[in-house]
Phi, psi and omega in degrees: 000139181272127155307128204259062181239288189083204168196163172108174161298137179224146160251151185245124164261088204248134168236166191254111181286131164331142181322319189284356183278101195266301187269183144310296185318330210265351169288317219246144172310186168271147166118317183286162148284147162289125174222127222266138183236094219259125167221077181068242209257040167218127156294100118342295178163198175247152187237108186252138191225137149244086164058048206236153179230088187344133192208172190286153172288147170327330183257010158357281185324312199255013140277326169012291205297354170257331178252150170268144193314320169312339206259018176263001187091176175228143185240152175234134179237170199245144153206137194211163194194141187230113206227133224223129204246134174195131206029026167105358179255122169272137156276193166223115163252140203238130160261124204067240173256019195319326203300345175276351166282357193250137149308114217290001184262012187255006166235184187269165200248159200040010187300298183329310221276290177257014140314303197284326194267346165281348175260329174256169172321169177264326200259049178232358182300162204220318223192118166226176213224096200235167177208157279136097177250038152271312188238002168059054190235124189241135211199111180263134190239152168212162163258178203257316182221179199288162184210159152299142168322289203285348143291358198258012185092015210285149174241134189302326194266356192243339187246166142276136215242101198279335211203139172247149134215137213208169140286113165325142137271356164252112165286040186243326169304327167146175170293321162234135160230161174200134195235138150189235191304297189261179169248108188223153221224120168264128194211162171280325181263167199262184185314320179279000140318323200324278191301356152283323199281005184286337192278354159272332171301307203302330185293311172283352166307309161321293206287131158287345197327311172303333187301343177293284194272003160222059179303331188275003162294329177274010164320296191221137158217126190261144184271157191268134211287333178288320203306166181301307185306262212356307176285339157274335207274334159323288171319305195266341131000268154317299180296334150305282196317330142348285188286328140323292183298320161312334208241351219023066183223152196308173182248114196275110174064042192208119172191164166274153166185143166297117188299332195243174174278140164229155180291077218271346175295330196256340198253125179255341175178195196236172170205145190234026151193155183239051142272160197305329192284343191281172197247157192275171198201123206256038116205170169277099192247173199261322161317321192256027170270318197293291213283308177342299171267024179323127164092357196247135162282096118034358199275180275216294185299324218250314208264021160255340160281338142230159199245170169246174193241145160244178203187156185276194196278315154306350169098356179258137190294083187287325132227146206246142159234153172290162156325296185304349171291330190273345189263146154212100188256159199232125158253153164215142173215183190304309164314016191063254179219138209238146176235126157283115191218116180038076184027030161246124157294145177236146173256132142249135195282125161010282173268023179267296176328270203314320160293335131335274187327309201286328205287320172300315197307301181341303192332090191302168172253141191297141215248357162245172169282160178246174171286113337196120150304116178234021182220182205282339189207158192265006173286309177327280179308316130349282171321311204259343170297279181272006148295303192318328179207092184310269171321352166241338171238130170275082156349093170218050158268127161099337177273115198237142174300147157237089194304330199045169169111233207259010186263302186097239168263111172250155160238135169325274150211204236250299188246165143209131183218121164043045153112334193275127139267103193266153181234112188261144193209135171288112192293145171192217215255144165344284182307345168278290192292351158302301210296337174298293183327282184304344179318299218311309170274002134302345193264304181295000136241038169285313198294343189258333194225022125253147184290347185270323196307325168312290190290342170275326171306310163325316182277337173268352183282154182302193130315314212241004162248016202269141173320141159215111155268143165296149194075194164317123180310317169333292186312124161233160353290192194240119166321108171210043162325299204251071143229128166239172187249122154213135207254104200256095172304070190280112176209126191302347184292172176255085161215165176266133166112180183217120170257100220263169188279168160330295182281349166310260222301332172299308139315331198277314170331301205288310183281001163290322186289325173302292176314280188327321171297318194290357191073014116020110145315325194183123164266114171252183156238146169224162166238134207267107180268138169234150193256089193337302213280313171315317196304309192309142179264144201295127118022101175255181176301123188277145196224135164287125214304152162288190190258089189198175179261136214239310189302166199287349212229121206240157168078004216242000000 
Protein backbone atom coordinates (compact mmCIF):
# COMPACT_ATOMS: atom_id res chain seq x y z
CA UNK A 1 0.00 0.00 0.00
CA UNK A 2 1.40 3.42 -0.77
CA UNK A 3 1.57 5.97 1.84
CA UNK A 4 -0.89 8.69 1.84
CA UNK A 5 1.42 11.22 3.94
CA UNK A 6 2.92 13.28 0.43
CA UNK A 7 4.67 16.53 1.12
CA UNK A 8 4.01 20.51 -0.11
CA UNK A 9 1.25 22.57 -0.15
CA UNK A 10 -2.64 21.34 -0.89
CA UNK A 11 -5.48 23.38 -1.77
CA UNK A 12 -8.56 21.68 -0.79
CA UNK A 13 -12.10 22.62 -2.05
CA UNK A 14 -14.41 21.11 0.94
CA UNK A 15 -18.39 21.16 1.24
CA UNK A 16 -20.33 20.15 4.40
CA UNK A 17 -23.03 17.58 3.72
CA UNK A 18 -26.41 17.81 5.15
CA UNK A 19 -27.51 15.96 8.18
CA UNK A 20 -29.98 13.68 5.75
CA UNK A 21 -26.55 12.77 3.91
CA UNK A 22 -26.58 8.90 5.83
CA UNK A 23 -23.68 7.68 2.80
CA UNK A 24 -21.10 8.79 0.42
CA UNK A 25 -23.64 7.68 -1.96
CA UNK A 26 -26.30 9.38 -1.36
CA UNK A 27 -23.97 13.21 -2.16
CA UNK A 28 -22.80 11.83 -5.54
CA UNK A 29 -24.69 11.27 -8.62
CA UNK A 30 -24.70 8.15 -10.48
CA UNK A 31 -21.89 7.05 -13.11
CA UNK A 32 -18.90 7.37 -11.01
CA UNK A 33 -16.17 5.45 -10.16
CA UNK A 34 -15.21 4.31 -6.99
CA UNK A 35 -12.33 3.98 -5.22
CA UNK A 36 -11.80 3.09 -1.42
CA UNK A 37 -9.09 5.10 0.00
CA UNK A 38 -6.84 3.25 2.24
CA UNK A 39 -3.45 3.19 4.39
CA UNK A 40 -3.15 -0.84 5.86
CA UNK A 41 -5.74 -0.51 8.45
CA UNK A 42 -7.19 3.15 8.80
CA UNK A 43 -9.76 3.84 5.81
CA UNK A 44 -9.98 7.34 4.72
CA UNK A 45 -12.87 7.66 2.83
CA UNK A 46 -14.10 7.24 -1.15
CA UNK A 47 -12.58 8.65 -4.02
CA UNK A 48 -15.37 8.89 -6.87
CA UNK A 49 -13.63 9.82 -10.19
CA UNK A 50 -15.51 10.22 -13.66
CA UNK A 51 -14.74 9.06 -16.26
CA UNK A 52 -13.11 11.82 -19.03
CA UNK A 53 -11.62 11.78 -22.61
CA UNK A 54 -9.02 13.74 -24.24
CA UNK A 55 -10.33 15.70 -26.73
CA UNK A 56 -8.94 18.95 -29.19
CA UNK A 57 -9.16 21.86 -27.30
CA UNK A 58 -11.99 24.65 -28.27
CA UNK A 59 -10.55 27.03 -29.94
CA UNK A 60 -9.00 24.14 -31.98
CA UNK A 61 -11.50 25.08 -34.72
CA UNK A 62 -10.25 28.18 -35.53
CA UNK A 63 -6.89 27.32 -37.09
CA UNK A 64 -8.13 24.05 -38.28
CA UNK A 65 -8.27 25.54 -42.01
CA UNK A 66 -4.06 25.95 -41.29
CA UNK A 67 -3.27 23.35 -38.83
CA UNK A 68 -4.33 19.74 -38.49
CA UNK A 69 -6.05 19.19 -35.37
CA UNK A 70 -3.92 16.39 -33.96
CA UNK A 71 -1.09 18.52 -34.25
CA UNK A 72 -2.69 20.95 -31.40
CA UNK A 73 -2.62 18.65 -28.42
CA UNK A 74 -5.72 17.27 -26.25
CA UNK A 75 -6.92 18.68 -23.32
CA UNK A 76 -8.54 16.16 -20.54
CA UNK A 77 -10.15 17.77 -17.79
CA UNK A 78 -10.91 15.97 -14.51
CA UNK A 79 -13.79 15.41 -11.97
CA UNK A 80 -13.58 14.01 -8.88
CA UNK A 81 -14.90 14.39 -5.10
CA UNK A 82 -13.23 12.50 -2.21
CA UNK A 83 -15.68 11.61 0.77
CA UNK A 84 -14.85 11.59 4.35
CA UNK A 85 -17.13 10.74 7.30
CA UNK A 86 -16.29 12.50 10.66
CA UNK A 87 -18.80 12.87 14.12
CA UNK A 88 -21.34 11.46 11.71
CA UNK A 89 -20.95 14.30 9.31
CA UNK A 90 -19.94 13.56 5.60
CA UNK A 91 -17.66 15.77 3.57
CA UNK A 92 -16.79 16.51 0.01
CA UNK A 93 -13.81 17.38 -1.26
CA UNK A 94 -13.83 18.09 -4.88
CA UNK A 95 -11.26 17.92 -7.48
CA UNK A 96 -11.17 19.79 -10.80
CA UNK A 97 -15.17 19.85 -11.85
CA UNK A 98 -15.67 17.64 -9.19
CA UNK A 99 -18.07 20.09 -7.62
CA UNK A 100 -20.75 18.77 -10.48
CA UNK A 101 -20.66 15.47 -9.19
CA UNK A 102 -22.68 16.75 -5.88
CA UNK A 103 -25.97 16.64 -5.71
CA UNK A 104 -26.65 20.32 -5.55
CA UNK A 105 -29.40 19.89 -2.35
CA UNK A 106 -27.18 17.70 -0.09
CA UNK A 107 -24.96 20.01 0.95
CA UNK A 108 -25.09 22.89 3.56
CA UNK A 109 -24.91 26.44 1.77
CA UNK A 110 -22.37 28.88 3.54
CA UNK A 111 -20.46 26.40 5.88
CA UNK A 112 -17.12 27.86 3.67
CA UNK A 113 -18.49 31.48 4.74
CA UNK A 114 -18.79 30.75 8.44
CA UNK A 115 -16.12 28.78 8.75
CA UNK A 116 -13.78 31.52 7.34
CA UNK A 117 -15.35 34.59 9.38
CA UNK A 118 -15.00 32.31 12.80
CA UNK A 119 -11.46 31.46 11.99
CA UNK A 120 -9.90 34.63 10.64
CA UNK A 121 -9.23 38.60 12.80
CA UNK A 122 -12.31 40.50 11.58
CA UNK A 123 -9.35 43.56 10.14
CA UNK A 124 -7.25 40.32 8.38
CA UNK A 125 -9.56 40.06 5.55
CA UNK A 126 -7.98 40.18 2.02
CA UNK A 127 -10.91 39.61 -0.44
CA UNK A 128 -14.60 40.06 -0.43
CA UNK A 129 -17.42 38.86 -2.09
CA UNK A 130 -20.66 41.09 -2.32
CA UNK A 131 -24.12 41.32 -3.82
CA UNK A 132 -26.59 44.21 -3.55
CA UNK A 133 -29.67 42.36 -3.41
CA UNK A 134 -31.72 45.40 -4.31
CA UNK A 135 -30.22 46.06 -7.70
CA UNK A 136 -28.69 42.49 -7.92
CA UNK A 137 -25.16 43.55 -8.53
CA UNK A 138 -22.11 41.55 -7.72
CA UNK A 139 -18.83 42.56 -7.22
CA UNK A 140 -15.49 41.37 -5.36
CA UNK A 141 -13.30 43.97 -4.00
CA UNK A 142 -9.43 43.04 -2.64
CA UNK A 143 -6.61 44.77 -1.13
CA UNK A 144 -3.03 44.82 -1.29
CA UNK A 145 -2.91 44.15 2.57
CA UNK A 146 -5.51 42.99 5.33
CA UNK A 147 -8.38 45.13 5.99
CA UNK A 148 -11.33 45.24 8.22
CA UNK A 149 -14.96 44.59 6.32
CA UNK A 150 -16.53 47.78 6.28
CA UNK A 151 -12.94 49.15 4.13
CA UNK A 152 -14.09 46.87 1.33
CA UNK A 153 -17.28 49.29 1.00
CA UNK A 154 -19.45 47.02 2.27
CA UNK A 155 -23.19 48.28 3.55
CA UNK A 156 -24.45 46.08 6.34
CA UNK A 157 -28.10 46.80 5.48
CA UNK A 158 -27.69 46.43 1.59
CA UNK A 159 -25.43 43.90 1.05
CA UNK A 160 -24.93 40.45 1.11
CA UNK A 161 -21.87 39.00 1.74
CA UNK A 162 -21.18 35.82 -0.57
CA UNK A 163 -17.63 35.37 0.17
CA UNK A 164 -14.28 35.87 2.51
CA UNK A 165 -10.73 35.19 1.80
CA UNK A 166 -8.55 35.82 4.62
CA UNK A 167 -5.69 34.60 7.05
CA UNK A 168 -6.20 31.66 10.15
CA UNK A 169 -5.36 33.12 13.24
CA UNK A 170 -4.51 29.42 13.86
CA UNK A 171 -2.28 28.38 11.12
CA UNK A 172 -3.13 24.72 11.89
CA UNK A 173 -6.28 25.84 9.87
CA UNK A 174 -4.44 26.46 6.93
CA UNK A 175 -2.40 29.08 5.34
CA UNK A 176 -5.04 30.89 3.49
CA UNK A 177 -8.89 30.25 3.75
CA UNK A 178 -11.89 31.60 1.35
CA UNK A 179 -15.37 30.70 2.46
CA UNK A 180 -18.95 30.49 0.59
CA UNK A 181 -20.79 27.31 0.37
CA UNK A 182 -17.84 25.28 0.31
CA UNK A 183 -14.58 26.14 2.01
CA UNK A 184 -11.09 26.03 0.35
CA UNK A 185 -8.11 26.04 2.22
CA UNK A 186 -4.40 26.21 1.22
CA UNK A 187 -2.73 23.83 3.73
CA UNK A 188 0.41 21.44 4.30
CA UNK A 189 -1.84 18.80 5.09
CA UNK A 190 -2.55 15.61 3.59
CA UNK A 191 -4.95 13.17 3.44
CA UNK A 192 -4.34 11.15 6.43
CA UNK A 193 -4.60 14.69 7.99
CA UNK A 194 -7.80 15.07 6.79
CA UNK A 195 -10.11 13.95 8.97
CA UNK A 196 -8.75 15.85 11.83
CA UNK A 197 -8.54 19.12 10.43
CA UNK A 198 -11.95 18.36 9.07
CA UNK A 199 -13.35 17.79 12.69
CA UNK A 200 -11.84 21.60 13.16
CA UNK A 201 -14.15 22.89 10.51
CA UNK A 202 -16.96 20.92 11.65
CA UNK A 203 -16.32 22.85 15.05
CA UNK A 204 -16.13 25.96 13.52
CA UNK A 205 -18.93 25.67 11.45
CA UNK A 206 -20.84 25.26 14.67
CA UNK A 207 -19.27 28.39 17.02
CA UNK A 208 -21.37 31.50 17.08
CA UNK A 209 -18.49 33.21 17.58
CA UNK A 210 -18.72 35.62 14.64
CA UNK A 211 -21.93 37.34 15.95
CA UNK A 212 -19.28 39.51 18.25
CA UNK A 213 -17.78 41.13 14.76
CA UNK A 214 -20.16 40.20 12.14
CA UNK A 215 -23.43 39.93 13.46
CA UNK A 216 -25.29 41.40 10.21
CA UNK A 217 -24.06 38.56 8.50
CA UNK A 218 -27.09 36.71 9.51
CA UNK A 219 -29.24 39.30 8.34
CA UNK A 220 -30.21 38.26 4.58
CA UNK A 221 -29.27 35.29 3.28
CA UNK A 222 -30.14 34.17 -0.35
CA UNK A 223 -30.97 30.72 -0.55
CA UNK A 224 -29.72 28.32 -3.21
CA UNK A 225 -32.54 27.91 -5.88
CA UNK A 226 -31.82 24.18 -5.87
CA UNK A 227 -31.66 23.97 -2.18
CA UNK A 228 -33.53 22.07 -0.23
CA UNK A 229 -35.43 25.26 2.09
CA UNK A 230 -35.51 26.76 -1.19
CA UNK A 231 -37.71 23.65 -2.70
CA UNK A 232 -40.01 23.90 0.23
CA UNK A 233 -40.70 27.43 0.27
CA UNK A 234 -41.64 26.76 -3.69
CA UNK A 235 -44.05 24.33 -2.60
CA UNK A 236 -45.64 26.35 -0.09
CA UNK A 237 -45.62 28.79 -2.64
CA UNK A 238 -47.83 26.98 -4.95
CA UNK A 239 -49.70 26.24 -2.39
CA UNK A 240 -51.04 29.82 -1.21
CA UNK A 241 -51.03 30.73 -4.74
CA UNK A 242 -53.26 27.38 -5.38
CA UNK A 243 -55.61 28.07 -3.37
CA UNK A 244 -56.09 31.61 -4.19
CA UNK A 245 -56.37 31.12 -7.65
CA UNK A 246 -59.12 28.42 -7.25
CA UNK A 247 -61.33 31.11 -5.11
CA UNK A 248 -60.10 34.36 -6.90
CA UNK A 249 -59.72 35.56 -4.26
CA UNK A 250 -56.51 37.99 -2.91
CA UNK A 251 -53.06 36.35 -1.73
CA UNK A 252 -52.15 37.25 1.92
CA UNK A 253 -48.23 38.62 1.87
CA UNK A 254 -48.47 37.79 -2.01
CA UNK A 255 -48.45 40.30 -4.76
CA UNK A 256 -47.13 40.90 -8.28
CA UNK A 257 -44.47 44.09 -9.59
CA UNK A 258 -42.40 44.42 -12.33
CA UNK A 259 -38.84 43.16 -11.79
CA UNK A 260 -36.71 45.34 -13.69
CA UNK A 261 -36.46 48.97 -14.35
CA UNK A 262 -38.08 50.06 -17.64
CA UNK A 263 -38.06 52.89 -20.04
CA UNK A 264 -41.62 54.32 -19.77
CA UNK A 265 -41.19 56.67 -22.37
CA UNK A 266 -41.54 53.61 -24.47
CA UNK A 267 -43.68 50.90 -22.23
CA UNK A 268 -47.22 51.93 -22.13
CA UNK A 269 -48.58 49.01 -20.06
CA UNK A 270 -48.73 45.20 -19.71
CA UNK A 271 -50.00 42.12 -20.84
CA UNK A 272 -50.19 38.80 -19.97
CA UNK A 273 -50.90 37.36 -23.53
CA UNK A 274 -50.17 39.46 -26.53
CA UNK A 275 -52.88 38.67 -28.78
CA UNK A 276 -54.66 41.84 -29.87
CA UNK A 277 -57.87 41.19 -27.95
CA UNK A 278 -56.39 40.81 -24.48
CA UNK A 279 -56.70 44.43 -22.72
CA UNK A 280 -53.75 46.37 -22.20
CA UNK A 281 -52.99 46.97 -18.13
CA UNK A 282 -51.15 50.22 -16.40
CA UNK A 283 -49.57 47.53 -13.84
CA UNK A 284 -48.82 44.35 -12.61
CA UNK A 285 -51.13 42.91 -10.61
CA UNK A 286 -51.57 39.29 -9.21
CA UNK A 287 -55.65 39.77 -9.66
CA UNK A 288 -55.66 40.31 -13.16
CA UNK A 289 -52.69 37.12 -13.59
CA UNK A 290 -55.62 35.15 -12.02
CA UNK A 291 -58.27 36.25 -14.39
CA UNK A 292 -55.68 36.07 -17.55
CA UNK A 293 -54.85 32.36 -16.86
CA UNK A 294 -58.71 31.41 -14.90
CA UNK A 295 -58.87 27.38 -14.93
CA UNK A 296 -54.73 27.20 -14.95
CA UNK A 297 -52.93 25.38 -11.95
CA UNK A 298 -50.71 27.62 -10.57
CA UNK A 299 -47.58 24.94 -10.52
CA UNK A 300 -43.85 25.78 -10.21
CA UNK A 301 -43.47 24.57 -14.45
CA UNK A 302 -46.88 26.97 -15.41
CA UNK A 303 -45.53 30.10 -13.31
CA UNK A 304 -41.87 29.69 -14.87
CA UNK A 305 -43.30 29.09 -18.35
CA UNK A 306 -45.45 31.94 -18.82
CA UNK A 307 -44.99 35.60 -18.76
CA UNK A 308 -45.90 38.98 -18.55
CA UNK A 309 -45.26 41.28 -20.99
CA UNK A 310 -44.72 45.29 -20.87
CA UNK A 311 -45.29 46.45 -24.51
CA UNK A 312 -45.68 49.76 -26.46
CA UNK A 313 -48.33 51.88 -27.83
CA UNK A 314 -48.58 48.88 -30.83
CA UNK A 315 -49.04 46.47 -28.32
CA UNK A 316 -45.62 45.12 -28.88
CA UNK A 317 -43.39 43.21 -26.35
CA UNK A 318 -40.52 45.25 -25.04
CA UNK A 319 -40.13 42.87 -22.10
CA UNK A 320 -41.04 39.63 -21.06
CA UNK A 321 -40.80 37.98 -17.51
CA UNK A 322 -41.55 34.72 -16.24
CA UNK A 323 -44.47 34.81 -13.81
CA UNK A 324 -42.09 33.70 -11.02
CA UNK A 325 -40.39 36.53 -11.56
CA UNK A 326 -42.45 38.54 -11.12
CA UNK A 327 -43.98 37.58 -7.69
CA UNK A 328 -43.19 38.90 -4.32
CA UNK A 329 -43.98 37.04 -1.73
CA UNK A 330 -43.33 37.26 2.54
CA UNK A 331 -43.21 33.85 4.57
CA UNK A 332 -43.19 33.15 7.51
CA UNK A 333 -42.28 29.86 9.55
CA UNK A 334 -40.66 28.36 12.61
CA UNK A 335 -36.97 28.95 10.63
CA UNK A 336 -38.24 32.53 10.50
CA UNK A 337 -38.71 34.70 7.85
CA UNK A 338 -38.20 34.30 3.67
CA UNK A 339 -38.75 36.83 1.07
CA UNK A 340 -39.42 35.99 -2.64
CA UNK A 341 -37.90 38.79 -4.77
CA UNK A 342 -37.15 38.77 -8.54
CA UNK A 343 -37.20 34.91 -8.26
CA UNK A 344 -34.73 34.61 -5.47
CA UNK A 345 -35.35 33.28 -2.13
CA UNK A 346 -34.05 34.97 0.43
CA UNK A 347 -34.13 33.91 4.89
CA UNK A 348 -34.10 37.12 6.58
CA UNK A 349 -33.45 37.20 10.22
CA UNK A 350 -36.18 37.82 12.23
CA UNK A 351 -35.54 41.03 14.20
CA UNK A 352 -33.68 42.33 11.00
CA UNK A 353 -37.70 42.43 9.76
CA UNK A 354 -39.01 44.08 12.80
CA UNK A 355 -36.20 46.91 12.77
CA UNK A 356 -37.08 47.62 9.15
CA UNK A 357 -40.98 47.39 10.00
CA UNK A 358 -40.59 49.45 12.68
CA UNK A 359 -38.22 52.19 11.26
CA UNK A 360 -40.57 52.26 7.69
CA UNK A 361 -43.75 52.37 10.42
CA UNK A 362 -41.81 56.21 11.46
CA UNK A 363 -42.12 57.47 7.87
CA UNK A 364 -44.99 60.11 7.89
CA UNK A 365 -47.65 59.95 5.13
CA UNK A 366 -47.65 62.60 3.00
CA UNK A 367 -50.07 64.41 4.67
CA UNK A 368 -52.24 65.82 1.25
CA UNK A 369 -53.63 64.24 -1.53
CA UNK A 370 -52.15 64.17 -5.13
CA UNK A 371 -54.88 63.72 -8.25
CA UNK A 372 -55.81 60.35 -9.22
CA UNK A 373 -53.42 58.81 -12.06
CA UNK A 374 -55.05 58.33 -15.16
CA UNK A 375 -52.37 58.21 -17.79
CA UNK A 376 -49.86 56.08 -19.91
CA UNK A 377 -46.73 57.37 -18.29
CA UNK A 378 -45.79 59.32 -15.56
CA UNK A 379 -43.94 62.19 -17.74
CA UNK A 380 -47.90 62.82 -18.69
CA UNK A 381 -49.13 62.89 -15.19
CA UNK A 382 -46.24 65.32 -14.04
CA UNK A 383 -46.90 67.53 -16.71
CA UNK A 384 -50.59 67.73 -16.14
CA UNK A 385 -50.26 67.89 -11.99
CA UNK A 386 -48.40 70.92 -12.61
CA UNK A 387 -50.07 72.65 -15.30
CA UNK A 388 -53.17 72.25 -13.29
CA UNK A 389 -51.76 74.45 -10.45
CA UNK A 390 -48.89 76.40 -11.80
CA UNK A 391 -48.29 78.13 -8.67
CA UNK A 392 -48.12 75.34 -6.46
CA UNK A 393 -45.88 72.85 -8.80
CA UNK A 394 -42.80 73.30 -10.89
CA UNK A 395 -42.13 70.86 -13.60
CA UNK A 396 -38.98 69.25 -13.24
CA UNK A 397 -39.15 65.78 -14.76
CA UNK A 398 -36.87 65.05 -17.49
CA UNK A 399 -35.07 68.10 -16.60
CA UNK A 400 -31.61 66.78 -15.59
CA UNK A 401 -28.59 69.00 -13.88
CA UNK A 402 -25.58 68.46 -15.40
CA UNK A 403 -23.43 67.88 -12.39
CA UNK A 404 -20.31 66.17 -13.94
CA UNK A 405 -18.12 64.24 -12.24
CA UNK A 406 -18.79 60.58 -10.95
CA UNK A 407 -23.17 62.07 -10.98
CA UNK A 408 -23.00 62.82 -14.40
CA UNK A 409 -26.88 63.85 -14.88
CA UNK A 410 -29.17 64.17 -12.19
CA UNK A 411 -32.75 65.11 -12.04
CA UNK A 412 -33.74 67.35 -9.03
CA UNK A 413 -37.16 65.80 -8.83
CA UNK A 414 -40.31 64.82 -10.38
CA UNK A 415 -42.24 68.00 -9.23
CA UNK A 416 -41.23 71.07 -6.69
CA UNK A 417 -43.17 73.31 -4.87
CA UNK A 418 -42.46 75.51 -1.66
CA UNK A 419 -40.01 73.66 -0.13
CA UNK A 420 -41.32 69.64 -1.05
CA UNK A 421 -38.97 67.93 -3.71
CA UNK A 422 -41.48 65.14 -4.95
CA UNK A 423 -40.31 62.05 -6.28
CA UNK A 424 -42.77 60.27 -8.54
CA UNK A 425 -42.58 56.10 -9.45
CA UNK A 426 -44.50 53.80 -10.96
CA UNK A 427 -44.69 50.89 -8.28
CA UNK A 428 -42.69 47.72 -9.03
CA UNK A 429 -40.13 45.39 -7.49
CA UNK A 430 -37.37 46.37 -4.71
CA UNK A 431 -35.03 47.51 -7.62
CA UNK A 432 -37.69 50.03 -9.32
CA UNK A 433 -38.51 51.24 -6.42
CA UNK A 434 -34.86 51.25 -4.78
CA UNK A 435 -33.60 52.75 -7.52
CA UNK A 436 -36.39 55.87 -7.05
CA UNK A 437 -35.29 56.12 -3.36
CA UNK A 438 -31.42 56.58 -4.04
CA UNK A 439 -32.21 59.57 -7.47
CA UNK A 440 -34.17 61.11 -4.23
CA UNK A 441 -30.93 60.53 -1.88
CA UNK A 442 -28.38 61.54 -4.48
CA UNK A 443 -29.96 64.69 -5.42
CA UNK A 444 -30.61 65.67 -1.90
CA UNK A 445 -27.40 65.37 -1.04
CA UNK A 446 -25.87 67.37 -3.77
CA UNK A 447 -28.45 70.07 -2.69
CA UNK A 448 -26.98 69.78 0.90
CA UNK A 449 -23.07 69.65 -0.28
CA UNK A 450 -22.52 71.00 -3.76
CA UNK A 451 -21.91 74.30 -4.71
CA UNK A 452 -23.01 74.32 -7.98
CA UNK A 453 -26.16 72.12 -7.56
CA UNK A 454 -28.28 75.20 -5.84
CA UNK A 455 -27.65 77.11 -8.82
CA UNK A 456 -28.23 74.66 -11.83
CA UNK A 457 -31.76 73.76 -10.05
CA UNK A 458 -32.39 77.55 -10.28
CA UNK A 459 -31.61 77.94 -13.84
CA UNK A 460 -34.57 75.50 -14.82
CA UNK A 461 -36.89 76.64 -11.98
CA UNK A 462 -39.51 79.32 -12.53
CA UNK A 463 -39.04 83.12 -10.83
CA UNK A 464 -41.94 82.07 -8.11
CA UNK A 465 -40.09 78.74 -7.70
CA UNK A 466 -36.53 79.55 -7.09
CA UNK A 467 -34.51 77.66 -4.20
CA UNK A 468 -33.39 80.19 -1.18
CA UNK A 469 -31.26 79.23 1.53
CA UNK A 470 -29.58 80.84 4.22
CA UNK A 471 -26.70 82.50 3.70
CA UNK A 472 -24.84 82.26 0.09
CA UNK A 473 -26.03 79.67 -2.68
CA UNK A 474 -22.93 78.81 -2.64
CA UNK A 475 -21.98 78.07 1.56
CA UNK A 476 -21.99 74.35 1.78
CA UNK A 477 -23.58 72.39 3.28
CA UNK A 478 -26.24 73.93 3.46
CA UNK A 479 -29.34 74.59 5.70
CA UNK A 480 -32.32 72.70 4.83
CA UNK A 481 -34.52 72.66 8.07
CA UNK A 482 -37.57 73.90 5.51
CA UNK A 483 -37.15 71.23 2.70
CA UNK A 484 -38.76 68.07 2.60
CA UNK A 485 -38.55 64.81 0.59
CA UNK A 486 -41.21 63.13 -0.60
CA UNK A 487 -41.53 59.84 -2.15
CA UNK A 488 -44.80 59.13 -4.39
CA UNK A 489 -46.20 55.90 -5.53
CA UNK A 490 -48.54 55.18 -8.08
CA UNK A 491 -50.47 52.45 -7.43
CA UNK A 492 -53.19 50.82 -8.23
CA UNK A 493 -54.46 48.50 -5.43
CA UNK A 494 -57.05 49.00 -3.46
CA UNK A 495 -55.72 49.32 -0.33
CA UNK A 496 -54.55 51.97 1.68
CA UNK A 497 -51.21 53.16 2.10
CA UNK A 498 -48.33 51.68 -0.19
CA UNK A 499 -47.40 48.30 0.51
CA UNK A 500 -43.69 48.18 -0.37
CA UNK A 501 -41.64 45.11 -1.02
CA UNK A 502 -39.32 43.96 1.70
CA UNK A 503 -35.95 44.97 0.24
CA UNK A 504 -37.70 48.35 -1.02
CA UNK A 505 -38.45 49.26 2.46
CA UNK A 506 -34.68 48.45 3.75
CA UNK A 507 -33.69 51.30 1.21
CA UNK A 508 -36.16 53.22 2.10
CA UNK A 509 -34.87 53.15 6.01
CA UNK A 510 -31.58 53.75 4.88
CA UNK A 511 -32.00 56.93 2.66
CA UNK A 512 -34.55 58.31 4.92
CA UNK A 513 -31.93 58.34 7.51
CA UNK A 514 -29.34 59.60 5.35
CA UNK A 515 -31.75 62.75 4.17
CA UNK A 516 -32.36 63.83 8.10
CA UNK A 517 -28.52 63.88 8.64
CA UNK A 518 -28.44 65.82 5.92
CA UNK A 519 -31.19 68.26 7.65
CA UNK A 520 -34.24 67.25 5.37
CA UNK A 521 -37.25 68.54 7.46
CA UNK A 522 -38.54 65.78 6.82
CA UNK A 523 -39.27 62.09 4.48
CA UNK A 524 -42.35 61.29 3.73
CA UNK A 525 -44.41 58.54 1.39
CA UNK A 526 -47.47 59.26 -0.39
CA UNK A 527 -49.51 57.38 -2.46
CA UNK A 528 -50.82 58.17 -5.98
CA UNK A 529 -53.97 56.17 -6.61
CA UNK A 530 -54.92 54.89 -10.12
CA UNK A 531 -57.63 54.22 -11.68
CA UNK A 532 -57.21 50.87 -13.05
CA UNK A 533 -59.77 50.82 -15.18
CA UNK A 534 -59.33 54.87 -17.34
CA UNK A 535 -55.41 54.12 -16.73
CA UNK A 536 -55.67 51.19 -19.42
CA UNK A 537 -54.39 52.49 -22.46
CA UNK A 538 -56.82 52.62 -25.59
CA UNK A 539 -57.63 50.29 -27.31
CA UNK A 540 -55.70 50.36 -31.15
CA UNK A 541 -57.38 49.26 -34.34
CA UNK A 542 -57.46 45.32 -34.53
CA UNK A 543 -54.80 44.33 -37.34
CA UNK A 544 -54.12 40.80 -38.14
CA UNK A 545 -51.28 39.08 -35.73
CA UNK A 546 -47.79 38.22 -37.95
CA UNK A 547 -46.87 34.94 -38.38
CA UNK A 548 -45.21 34.47 -35.64
CA UNK A 549 -46.19 33.14 -32.04
CA UNK A 550 -48.20 35.62 -30.43
CA UNK A 551 -49.23 33.88 -26.50
CA UNK A 552 -48.23 34.02 -23.09
CA UNK A 553 -46.63 30.79 -23.34
CA UNK A 554 -43.36 31.16 -25.68
CA UNK A 555 -40.88 28.57 -27.30
CA UNK A 556 -43.24 25.85 -27.10
Amino acid sequence: MHSLRGSGVNTYTIYLMRDSVQSAKDAVIDGAETHTIADGMSQYGVLFVKPTYADSPKWADLFAPYVEKERLGKVQSSSSVFMVCVNERWFAITFGQGRFLLHPDRYEERFGLIVTINSIAPDALRSVDKRRFVDDQNSRVQTNQASAVLSFGVDIERDLIRGLVGQPLDEDLGRRMAGADALTVVTTANIADLPGLLCRYLQQFGSKAYQENFPWVDQVRQLDARGHQATELDNALVEKLSKAWAAGAEVDDCWMAMPDIVDWATVDGFKFNLSKRAGVLPDLRLADAMRAFAGEVPSLEFLRSHYAFAVDADERALERWPLYRCLHCELKSDEGSFVLSAGRWFRVDTNFVQSVDAAVAQIPAYEKAFPVYRHKNEGDYNEEVAEADPARWALMDQKLLHVGGVHGRIEFCDLYGQGELIHVKRYGSSAVLGHCFNQGLVSGELLHSSEAYFDLANEKLADAHQLCCEGASTKVPRTLADYRVVFAIIDARERPGVRLPFFAKVVLKTVTARLLERGFKSVSLAKIDADAQEAVVERLPYRPPRRRRSSARLGQ
